[in-house]
DRENFI-334750 format. One record per residue (C-alpha): residue number from 1; residue in three letters; chain; x, y, z negated. Coordinates in nm, 4 decimals, padded with zeros to 6 digits. Last residue first. Example, Ala and Ser with C-alpha at 12.3 -4.5 7.8 and 13.67 -1.06 7.14 Angstrom:
BEGIN
+-----+-----+---+----------+----------+----------+
|   k |   r | c |        u |        v |        w |
+-----+-----+---+----------+----------+----------+
|   2 | SER | A |  01.3670 | -00.1060 | -00.7140 |
|   1 | ALA | A |  01.2300 | -00.4500 | -00.7800 |
+-----+-----+---+----------+----------+----------+
end
This chain:
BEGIN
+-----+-----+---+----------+----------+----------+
|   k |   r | c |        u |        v |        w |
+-----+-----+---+----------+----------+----------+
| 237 | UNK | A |  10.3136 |  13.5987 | -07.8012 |
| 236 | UNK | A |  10.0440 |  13.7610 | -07.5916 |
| 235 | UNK | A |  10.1953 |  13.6587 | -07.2791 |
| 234 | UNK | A |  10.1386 |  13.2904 | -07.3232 |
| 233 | UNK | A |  09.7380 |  13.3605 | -07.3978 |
| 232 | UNK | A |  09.5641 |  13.2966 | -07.6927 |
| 231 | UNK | A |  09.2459 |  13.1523 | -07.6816 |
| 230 | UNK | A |  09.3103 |  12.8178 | -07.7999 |
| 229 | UNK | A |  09.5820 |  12.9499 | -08.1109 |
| 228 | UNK | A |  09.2462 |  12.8659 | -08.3452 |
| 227 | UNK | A |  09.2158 |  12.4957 | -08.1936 |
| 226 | UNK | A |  09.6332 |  12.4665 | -08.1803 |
| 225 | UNK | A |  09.7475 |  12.1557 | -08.3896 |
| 224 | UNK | A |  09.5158 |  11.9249 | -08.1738 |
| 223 | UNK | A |  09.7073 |  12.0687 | -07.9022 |
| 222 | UNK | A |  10.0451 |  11.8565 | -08.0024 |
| 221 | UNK | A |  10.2910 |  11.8063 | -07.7109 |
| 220 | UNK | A |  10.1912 |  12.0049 | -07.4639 |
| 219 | UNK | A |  10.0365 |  12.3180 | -07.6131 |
| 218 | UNK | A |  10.3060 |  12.2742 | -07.9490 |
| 217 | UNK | A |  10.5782 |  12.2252 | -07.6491 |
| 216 | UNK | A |  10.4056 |  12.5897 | -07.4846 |
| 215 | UNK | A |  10.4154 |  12.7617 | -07.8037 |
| 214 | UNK | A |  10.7408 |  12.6955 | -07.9352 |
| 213 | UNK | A |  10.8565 |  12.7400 | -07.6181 |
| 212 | UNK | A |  10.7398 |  13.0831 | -07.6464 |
| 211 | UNK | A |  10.8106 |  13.1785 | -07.9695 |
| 210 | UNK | A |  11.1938 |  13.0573 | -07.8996 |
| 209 | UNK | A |  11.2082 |  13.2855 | -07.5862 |
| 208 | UNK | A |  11.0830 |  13.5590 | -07.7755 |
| 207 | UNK | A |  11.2951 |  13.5320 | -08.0878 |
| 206 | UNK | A |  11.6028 |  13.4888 | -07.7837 |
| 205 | UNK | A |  11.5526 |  13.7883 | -07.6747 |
| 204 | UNK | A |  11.4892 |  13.9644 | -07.9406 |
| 203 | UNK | A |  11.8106 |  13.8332 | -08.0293 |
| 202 | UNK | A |  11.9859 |  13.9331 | -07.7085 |
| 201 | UNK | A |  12.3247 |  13.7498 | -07.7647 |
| 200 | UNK | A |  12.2914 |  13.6338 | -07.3997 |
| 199 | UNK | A |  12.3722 |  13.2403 | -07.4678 |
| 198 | UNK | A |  12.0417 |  13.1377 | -07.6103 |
| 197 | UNK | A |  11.9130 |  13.3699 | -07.3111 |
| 196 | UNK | A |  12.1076 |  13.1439 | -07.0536 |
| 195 | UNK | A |  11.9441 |  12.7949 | -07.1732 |
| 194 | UNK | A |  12.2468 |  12.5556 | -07.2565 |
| 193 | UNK | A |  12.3155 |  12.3743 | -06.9548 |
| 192 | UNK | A |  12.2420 |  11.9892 | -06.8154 |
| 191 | UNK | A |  12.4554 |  11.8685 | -06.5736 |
| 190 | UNK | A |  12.6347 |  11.5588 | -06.7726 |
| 189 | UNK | A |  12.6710 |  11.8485 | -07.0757 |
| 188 | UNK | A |  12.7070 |  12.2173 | -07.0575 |
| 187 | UNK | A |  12.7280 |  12.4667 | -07.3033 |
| 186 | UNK | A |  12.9327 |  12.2131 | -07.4982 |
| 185 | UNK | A |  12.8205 |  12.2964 | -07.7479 |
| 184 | UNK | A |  12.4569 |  12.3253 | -07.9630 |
| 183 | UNK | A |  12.0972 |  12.3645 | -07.8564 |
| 182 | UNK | A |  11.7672 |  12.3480 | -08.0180 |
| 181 | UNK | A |  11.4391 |  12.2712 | -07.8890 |
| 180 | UNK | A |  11.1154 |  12.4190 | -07.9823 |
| 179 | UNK | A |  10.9919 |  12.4433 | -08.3650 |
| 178 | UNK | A |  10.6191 |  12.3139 | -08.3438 |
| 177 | UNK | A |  10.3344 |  12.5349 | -08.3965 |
| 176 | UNK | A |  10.0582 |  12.4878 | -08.6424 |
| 175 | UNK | A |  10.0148 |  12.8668 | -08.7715 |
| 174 | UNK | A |  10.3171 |  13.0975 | -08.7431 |
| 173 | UNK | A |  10.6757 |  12.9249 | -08.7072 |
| 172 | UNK | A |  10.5975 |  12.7347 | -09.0214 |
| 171 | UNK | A |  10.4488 |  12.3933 | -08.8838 |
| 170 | UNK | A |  10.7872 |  12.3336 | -08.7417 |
| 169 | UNK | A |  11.0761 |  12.4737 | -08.9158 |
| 168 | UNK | A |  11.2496 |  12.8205 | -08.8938 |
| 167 | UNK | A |  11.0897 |  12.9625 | -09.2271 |
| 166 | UNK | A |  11.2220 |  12.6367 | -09.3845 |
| 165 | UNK | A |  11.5786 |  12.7460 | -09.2685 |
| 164 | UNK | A |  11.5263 |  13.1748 | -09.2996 |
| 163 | UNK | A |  11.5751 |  13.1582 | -09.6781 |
| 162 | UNK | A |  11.9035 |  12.9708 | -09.6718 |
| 161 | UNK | A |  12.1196 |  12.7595 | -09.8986 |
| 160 | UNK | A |  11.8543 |  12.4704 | -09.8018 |
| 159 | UNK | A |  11.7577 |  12.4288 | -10.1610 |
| 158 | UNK | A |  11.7902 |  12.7955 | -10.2257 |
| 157 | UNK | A |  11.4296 |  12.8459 | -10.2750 |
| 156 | UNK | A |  11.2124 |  12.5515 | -10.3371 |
| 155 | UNK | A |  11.0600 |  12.4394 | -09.9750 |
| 154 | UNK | A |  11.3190 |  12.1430 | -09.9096 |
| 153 | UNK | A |  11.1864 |  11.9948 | -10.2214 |
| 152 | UNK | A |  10.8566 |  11.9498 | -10.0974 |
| 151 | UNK | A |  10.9054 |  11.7691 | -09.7704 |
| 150 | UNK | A |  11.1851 |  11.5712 | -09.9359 |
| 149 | UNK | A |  10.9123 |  11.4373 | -10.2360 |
| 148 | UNK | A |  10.6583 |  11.3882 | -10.0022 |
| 147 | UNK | A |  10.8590 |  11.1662 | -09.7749 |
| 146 | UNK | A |  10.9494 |  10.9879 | -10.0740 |
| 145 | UNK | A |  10.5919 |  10.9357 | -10.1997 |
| 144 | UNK | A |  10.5194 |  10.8112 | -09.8740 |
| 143 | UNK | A |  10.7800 |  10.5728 | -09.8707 |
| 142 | UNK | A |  10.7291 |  10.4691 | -10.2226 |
| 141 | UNK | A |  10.3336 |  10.4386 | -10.1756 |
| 140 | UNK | A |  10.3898 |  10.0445 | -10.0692 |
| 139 | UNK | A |  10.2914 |  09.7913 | -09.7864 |
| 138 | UNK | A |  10.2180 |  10.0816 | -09.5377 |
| 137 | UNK | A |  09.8965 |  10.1321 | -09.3593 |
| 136 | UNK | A |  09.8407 |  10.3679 | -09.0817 |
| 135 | UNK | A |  09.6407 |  10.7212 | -09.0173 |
| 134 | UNK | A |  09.9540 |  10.9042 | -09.1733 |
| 133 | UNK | A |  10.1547 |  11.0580 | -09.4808 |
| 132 | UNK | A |  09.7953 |  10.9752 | -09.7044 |
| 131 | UNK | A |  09.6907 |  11.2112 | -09.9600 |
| 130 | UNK | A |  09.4829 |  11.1657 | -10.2936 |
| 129 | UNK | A |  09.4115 |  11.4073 | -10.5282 |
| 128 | UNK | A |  09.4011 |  11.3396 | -10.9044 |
| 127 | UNK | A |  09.1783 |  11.4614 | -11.1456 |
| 126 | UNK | A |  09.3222 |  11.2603 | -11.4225 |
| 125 | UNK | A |  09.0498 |  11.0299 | -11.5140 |
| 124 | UNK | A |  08.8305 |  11.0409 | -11.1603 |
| 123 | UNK | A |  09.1171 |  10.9230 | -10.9472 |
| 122 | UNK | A |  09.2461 |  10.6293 | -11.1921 |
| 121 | UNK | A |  08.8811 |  10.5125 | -11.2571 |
| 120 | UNK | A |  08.9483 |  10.4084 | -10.8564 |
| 119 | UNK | A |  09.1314 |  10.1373 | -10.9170 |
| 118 | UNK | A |  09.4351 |  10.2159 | -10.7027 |
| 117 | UNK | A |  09.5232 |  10.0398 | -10.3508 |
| 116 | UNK | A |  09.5547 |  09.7353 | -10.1678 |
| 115 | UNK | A |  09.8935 |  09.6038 | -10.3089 |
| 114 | UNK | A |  10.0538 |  09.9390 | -10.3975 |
| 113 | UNK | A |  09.9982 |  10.2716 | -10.4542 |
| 112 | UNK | A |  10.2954 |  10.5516 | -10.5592 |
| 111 | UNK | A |  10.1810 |  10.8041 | -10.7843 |
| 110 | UNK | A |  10.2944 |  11.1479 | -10.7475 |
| 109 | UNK | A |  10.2727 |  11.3994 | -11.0500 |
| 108 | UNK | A |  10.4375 |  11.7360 | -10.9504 |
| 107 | UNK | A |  10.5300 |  11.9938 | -11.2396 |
| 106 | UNK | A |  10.6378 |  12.3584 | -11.1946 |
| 105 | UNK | A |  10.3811 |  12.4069 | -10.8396 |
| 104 | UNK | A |  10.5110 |  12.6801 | -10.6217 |
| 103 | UNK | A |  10.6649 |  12.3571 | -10.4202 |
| 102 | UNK | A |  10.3417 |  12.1809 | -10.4049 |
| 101 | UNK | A |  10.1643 |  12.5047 | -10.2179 |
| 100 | UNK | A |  10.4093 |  12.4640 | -09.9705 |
|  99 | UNK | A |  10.3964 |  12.0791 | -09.9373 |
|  98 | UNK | A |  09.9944 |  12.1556 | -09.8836 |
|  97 | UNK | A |  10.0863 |  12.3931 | -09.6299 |
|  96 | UNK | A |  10.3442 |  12.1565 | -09.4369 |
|  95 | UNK | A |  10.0640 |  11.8685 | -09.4396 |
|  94 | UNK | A |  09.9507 |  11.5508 | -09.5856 |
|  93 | UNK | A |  09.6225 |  11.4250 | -09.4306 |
|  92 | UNK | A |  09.3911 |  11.3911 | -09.6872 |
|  91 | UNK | A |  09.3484 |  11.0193 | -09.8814 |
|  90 | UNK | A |  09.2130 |  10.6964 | -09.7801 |
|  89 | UNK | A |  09.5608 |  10.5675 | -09.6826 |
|  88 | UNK | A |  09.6555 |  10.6130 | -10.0452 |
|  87 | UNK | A |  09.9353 |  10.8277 | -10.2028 |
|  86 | UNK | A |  09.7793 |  10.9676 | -10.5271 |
|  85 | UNK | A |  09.8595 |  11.2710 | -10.6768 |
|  84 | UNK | A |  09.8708 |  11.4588 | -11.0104 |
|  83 | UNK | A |  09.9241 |  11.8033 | -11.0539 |
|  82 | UNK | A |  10.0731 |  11.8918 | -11.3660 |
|  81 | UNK | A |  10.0602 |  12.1537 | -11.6862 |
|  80 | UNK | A |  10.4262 |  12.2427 | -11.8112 |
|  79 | UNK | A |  10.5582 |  12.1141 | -12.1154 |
|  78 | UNK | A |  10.7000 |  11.8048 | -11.9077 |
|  77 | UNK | A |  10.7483 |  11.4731 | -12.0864 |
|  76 | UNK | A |  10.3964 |  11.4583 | -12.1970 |
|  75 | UNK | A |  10.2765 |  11.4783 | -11.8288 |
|  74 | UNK | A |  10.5092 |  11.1510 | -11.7833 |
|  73 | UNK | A |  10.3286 |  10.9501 | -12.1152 |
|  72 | UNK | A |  09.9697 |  11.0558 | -11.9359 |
|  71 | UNK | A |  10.0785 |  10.9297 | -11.5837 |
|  70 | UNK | A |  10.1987 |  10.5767 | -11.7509 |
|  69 | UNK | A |  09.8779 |  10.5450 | -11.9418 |
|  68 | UNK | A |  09.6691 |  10.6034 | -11.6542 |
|  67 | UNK | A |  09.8692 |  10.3699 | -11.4613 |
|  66 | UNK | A |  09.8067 |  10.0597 | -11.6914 |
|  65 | UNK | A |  09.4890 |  10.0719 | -11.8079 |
|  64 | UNK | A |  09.3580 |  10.1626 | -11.4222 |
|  63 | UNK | A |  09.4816 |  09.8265 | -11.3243 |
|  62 | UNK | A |  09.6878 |  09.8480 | -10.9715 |
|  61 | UNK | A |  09.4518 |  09.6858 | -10.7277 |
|  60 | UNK | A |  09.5404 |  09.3100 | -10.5842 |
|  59 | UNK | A |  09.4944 |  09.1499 | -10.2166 |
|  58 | UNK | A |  09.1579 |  09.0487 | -10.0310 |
|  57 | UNK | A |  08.8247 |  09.1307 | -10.1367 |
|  56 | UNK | A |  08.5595 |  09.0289 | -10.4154 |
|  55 | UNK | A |  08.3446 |  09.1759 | -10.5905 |
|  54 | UNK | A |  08.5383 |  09.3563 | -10.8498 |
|  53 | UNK | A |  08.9886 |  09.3273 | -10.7591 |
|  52 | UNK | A |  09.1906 |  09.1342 | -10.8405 |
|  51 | UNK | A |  09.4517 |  09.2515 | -11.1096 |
|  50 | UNK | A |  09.7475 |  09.4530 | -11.1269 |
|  49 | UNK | A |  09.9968 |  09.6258 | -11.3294 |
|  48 | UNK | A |  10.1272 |  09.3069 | -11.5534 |
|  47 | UNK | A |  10.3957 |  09.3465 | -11.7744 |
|  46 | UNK | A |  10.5020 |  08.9672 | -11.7539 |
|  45 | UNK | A |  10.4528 |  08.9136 | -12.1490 |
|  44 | UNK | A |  10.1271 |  09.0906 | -12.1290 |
|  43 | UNK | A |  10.0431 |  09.4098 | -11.9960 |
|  42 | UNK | A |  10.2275 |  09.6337 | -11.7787 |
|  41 | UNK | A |  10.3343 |  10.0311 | -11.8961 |
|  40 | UNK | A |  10.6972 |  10.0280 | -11.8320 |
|  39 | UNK | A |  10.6335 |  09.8334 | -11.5404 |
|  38 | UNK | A |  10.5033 |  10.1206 | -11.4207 |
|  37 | UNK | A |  10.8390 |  10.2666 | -11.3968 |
|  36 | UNK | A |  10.8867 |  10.6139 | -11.4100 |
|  35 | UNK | A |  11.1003 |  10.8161 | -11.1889 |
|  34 | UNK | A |  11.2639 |  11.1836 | -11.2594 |
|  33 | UNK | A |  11.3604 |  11.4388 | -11.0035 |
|  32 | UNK | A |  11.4516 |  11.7568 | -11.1771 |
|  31 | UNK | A |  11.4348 |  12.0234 | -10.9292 |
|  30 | UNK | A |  11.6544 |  12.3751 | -10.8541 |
|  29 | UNK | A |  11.9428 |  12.1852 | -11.1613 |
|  28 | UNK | A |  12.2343 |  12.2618 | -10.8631 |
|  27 | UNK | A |  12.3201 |  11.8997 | -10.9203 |
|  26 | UNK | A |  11.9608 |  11.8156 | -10.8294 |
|  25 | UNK | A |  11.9834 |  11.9836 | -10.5482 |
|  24 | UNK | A |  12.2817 |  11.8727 | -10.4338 |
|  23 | UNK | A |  12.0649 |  11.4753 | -10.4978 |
|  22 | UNK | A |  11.8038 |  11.5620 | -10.2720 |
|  21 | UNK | A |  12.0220 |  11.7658 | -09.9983 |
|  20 | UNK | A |  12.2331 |  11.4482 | -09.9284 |
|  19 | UNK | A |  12.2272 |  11.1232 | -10.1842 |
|  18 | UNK | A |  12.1050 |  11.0299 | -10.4719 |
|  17 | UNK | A |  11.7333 |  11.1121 | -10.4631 |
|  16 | UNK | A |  11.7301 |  10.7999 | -10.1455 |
|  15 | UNK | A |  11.8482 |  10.5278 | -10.3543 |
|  14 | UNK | A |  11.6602 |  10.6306 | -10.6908 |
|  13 | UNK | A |  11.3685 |  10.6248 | -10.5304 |
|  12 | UNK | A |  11.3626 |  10.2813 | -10.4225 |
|  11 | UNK | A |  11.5156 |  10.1813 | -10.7348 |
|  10 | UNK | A |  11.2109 |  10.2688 | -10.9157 |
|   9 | UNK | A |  10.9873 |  09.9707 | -10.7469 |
|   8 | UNK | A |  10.6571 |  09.9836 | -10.9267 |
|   7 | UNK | A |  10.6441 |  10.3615 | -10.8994 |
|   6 | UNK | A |  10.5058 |  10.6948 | -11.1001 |
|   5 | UNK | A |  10.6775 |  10.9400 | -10.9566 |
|   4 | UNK | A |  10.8097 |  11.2933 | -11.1400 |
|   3 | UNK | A |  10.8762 |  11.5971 | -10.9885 |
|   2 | UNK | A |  10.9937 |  11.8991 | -11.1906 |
|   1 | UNK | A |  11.0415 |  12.2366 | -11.0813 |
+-----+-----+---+----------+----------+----------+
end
């Protein structure tokens, strides 16, 4: 799989694909993380990306002339056909099922905003789609296009080194729930003890036990995640 983002601040992503699981995978050629820099693409002697914006409004927009061309140049670097994306605050919420339908992607096109957005010409040219990590406002797309990036990556087989580590994850331990809590030595620490059945070597035991914590912290912690589990009842799981 390739990934490639389109960023006014390369070294950003550069810091962060070097090191840990990013950068072993990598090594172990399961992605090809490449960066281009928009300021590849600026105009003028300064290589300028941005200008103010129609009718008024605080802050700059990235010029459509300039990141066009710069998504166009990266889809010719990659035989394979790509799906382009925008991070903006206006965008769909970004989600565990949309980073698994990412990683059965072959090419990955993310964009990272800045200033106060993306001309919007940039949207409609390349059929883009346009997600948002969260209902806040950052000053760049790098973060979110990172966060992306790991939450993809982590999907492609043998990334992890094991099948069942994404499958364990929350969002992916059946429909919206959270992963419960984990537990490692010493059993017991300041008063506090391992729970007995994660000790019992019972593992349908303990796949029980998980499902149903699972359950109840997603129920406690997150029940907007649960409107089609709403009906269900503990003992059913």
């Amino acid at each position: 799989m390739v990934i490639q983002v389109v960023s006014l601040f390369p070294d950003m992503m550069r810091a962060v694909w070097n090191t840990s699981i990013l950068k072993r995978a990598q090594s172990r050629h399961l992605v090809d993380l490449r960066v281009v820099p928009l300021r590849w693409f600026g105009l003028g002697p300064h290589r300028q990306a941005d200008d103010y914006p129609f009718g008024g409004g605080p802050g700059m927009l990235l010029r459509p002339d300039v990141v066009v061309p710069a998504v166009e140049w990266a889809m010719m670097h990659h035989r394979q056909p790509a799906q382009v994306v925008l991070t903006s605050a206006q965008g769909k919420p970004f989600t565990q099922e949309l980073a698994r339908k990412w990683a059965q992607s072959p090419h990955l096109i993310i964009v990272a905003g800045h200033y106060e957005g993306i001309d919007d010409r940039v949207r409609q040219i390349l059929n883009a789609e346009e997600v948002s990590i969260g209902d806040y406002v950052l000053t760049g797309g790098e973060l979110p296009a990172l966060v992306m990036v790991d939450a993809v990556v982590r999907l492609i087989p043998g990334v992890l080194g094991s099948g069942q580590g994404a499958a364990d994850d929350s969002f992916s331990i059946g429909p919206g729930l959270l992963e419960g809590p984990q537990f490692t030595r010493p059993e017991v620490y300041r008063g506090l003890s391992v729970p007995d059945v994660l000790l019992s070597g019972h593992h349908q035991a303990i796949r029980q036990w998980r499902q149903q914590v699972a359950w109840e912290w997603t129920r406690d912690r997150r029940p907007d995640l649960l409107p089609t589990h709403s009906e269900r009842r503990e003992e059913d799981l």
